[in-house]
C-alpha positions as CSV (number, residue, x, y, z in Angstrom):
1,X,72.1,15.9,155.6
2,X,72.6,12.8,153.5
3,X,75.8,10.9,155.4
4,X,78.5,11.2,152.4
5,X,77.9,14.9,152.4
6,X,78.9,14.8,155.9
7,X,81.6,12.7,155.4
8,X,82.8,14.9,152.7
9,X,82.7,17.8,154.4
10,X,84.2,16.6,157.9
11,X,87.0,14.6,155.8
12,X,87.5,17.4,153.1
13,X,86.8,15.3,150.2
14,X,84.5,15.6,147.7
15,X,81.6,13.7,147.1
16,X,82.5,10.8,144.8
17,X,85.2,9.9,146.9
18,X,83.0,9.7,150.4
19,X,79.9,7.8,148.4
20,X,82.9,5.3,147.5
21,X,83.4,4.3,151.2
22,X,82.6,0.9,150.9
23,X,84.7,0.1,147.8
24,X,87.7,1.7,149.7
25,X,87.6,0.3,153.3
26,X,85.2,-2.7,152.1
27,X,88.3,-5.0,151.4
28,X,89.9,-4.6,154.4
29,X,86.7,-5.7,156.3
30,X,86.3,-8.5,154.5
31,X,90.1,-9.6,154.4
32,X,90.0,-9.7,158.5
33,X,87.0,-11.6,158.5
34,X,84.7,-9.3,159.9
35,X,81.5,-9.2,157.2
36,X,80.4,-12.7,155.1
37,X,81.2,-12.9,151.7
38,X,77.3,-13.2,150.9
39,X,76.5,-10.0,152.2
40,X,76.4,-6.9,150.3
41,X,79.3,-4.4,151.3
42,X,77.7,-1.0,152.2
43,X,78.2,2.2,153.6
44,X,76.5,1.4,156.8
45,X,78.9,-1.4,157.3
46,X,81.6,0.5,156.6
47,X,80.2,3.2,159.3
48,X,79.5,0.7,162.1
49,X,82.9,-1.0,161.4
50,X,84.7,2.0,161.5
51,X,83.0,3.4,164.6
52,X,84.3,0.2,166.6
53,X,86.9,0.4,165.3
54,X,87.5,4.5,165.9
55,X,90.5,4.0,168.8
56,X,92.7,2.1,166.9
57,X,92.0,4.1,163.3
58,X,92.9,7.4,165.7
59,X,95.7,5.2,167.0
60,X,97.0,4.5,163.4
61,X,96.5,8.0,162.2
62,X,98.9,9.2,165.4
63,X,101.8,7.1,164.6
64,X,101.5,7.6,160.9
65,X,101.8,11.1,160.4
66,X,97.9,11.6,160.2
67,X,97.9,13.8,163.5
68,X,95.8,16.2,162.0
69,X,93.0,14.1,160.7
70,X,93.2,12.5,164.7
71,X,93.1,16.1,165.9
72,X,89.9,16.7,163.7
73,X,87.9,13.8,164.9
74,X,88.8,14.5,168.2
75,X,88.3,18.3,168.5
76,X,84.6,17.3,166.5
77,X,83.4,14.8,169.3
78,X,84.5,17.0,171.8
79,X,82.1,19.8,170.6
80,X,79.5,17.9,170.3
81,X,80.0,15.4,173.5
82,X,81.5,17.5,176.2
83,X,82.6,15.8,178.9
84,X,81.1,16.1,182.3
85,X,82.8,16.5,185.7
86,X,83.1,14.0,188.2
87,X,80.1,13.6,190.3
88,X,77.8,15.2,188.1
C-alpha cells in the first residue's frame, strides 16, 4: 500500500491531505533547524523526522487534548509489536 494511503487511513484523513505531509510539517523542520535549506522537503523526511520524534508528538497530543489520536498510535504499535516478557 502506497504510504499516504496508509497515513490516510490510520489518521482518518483523506488522501490530499496525507500526500501534503511535507508542506504541513515541512516548516516546522526546517524552522528548528533540522533539514538544509538546499534539500528538497519530502515525505520521507517528514516520516523519519516524525518517527524520532514520535515520544514527544504523543507527548504533545496528551497534554493538548489529542488523547485519542495518542491512544490510536499507541493501541496500533501495540498490535503489531507486542511486547515480550522478561526473560524471554
Amino acid at each position: 500500500m502506497h504510504p499516504h494511503k496508509t497515513l490516510a487511513k490510520a489518521a482518518n484523513v483523506r488522501y490530499p491531505t496525507a500526500a501534503r505531509l511535507a508542506e504541513y510539517i515541512g516548516p516546522l523542520i526546517k524552522d528548528r533547524g533540522e533539514h538544509c535549506d538546499g534539500l528538497k522537503m519530502t515525505p520521507e523526511v517528514v516520516y523519519r523526522w516524525c518517527g524520532e520524534h514520535a515520544r514527544y508528538i504523543l507527548s504533545w497530543c496528551r497534554r493538548n487534548k489529542h488523547e485519542t489520536i495518542a491512544e490510536r498510535v499507541i493501541s496500533l504499535s501495540q498490535d503489531r509489536f507486542p511486547r515480550r516478557g522478561r526473560g524471554r
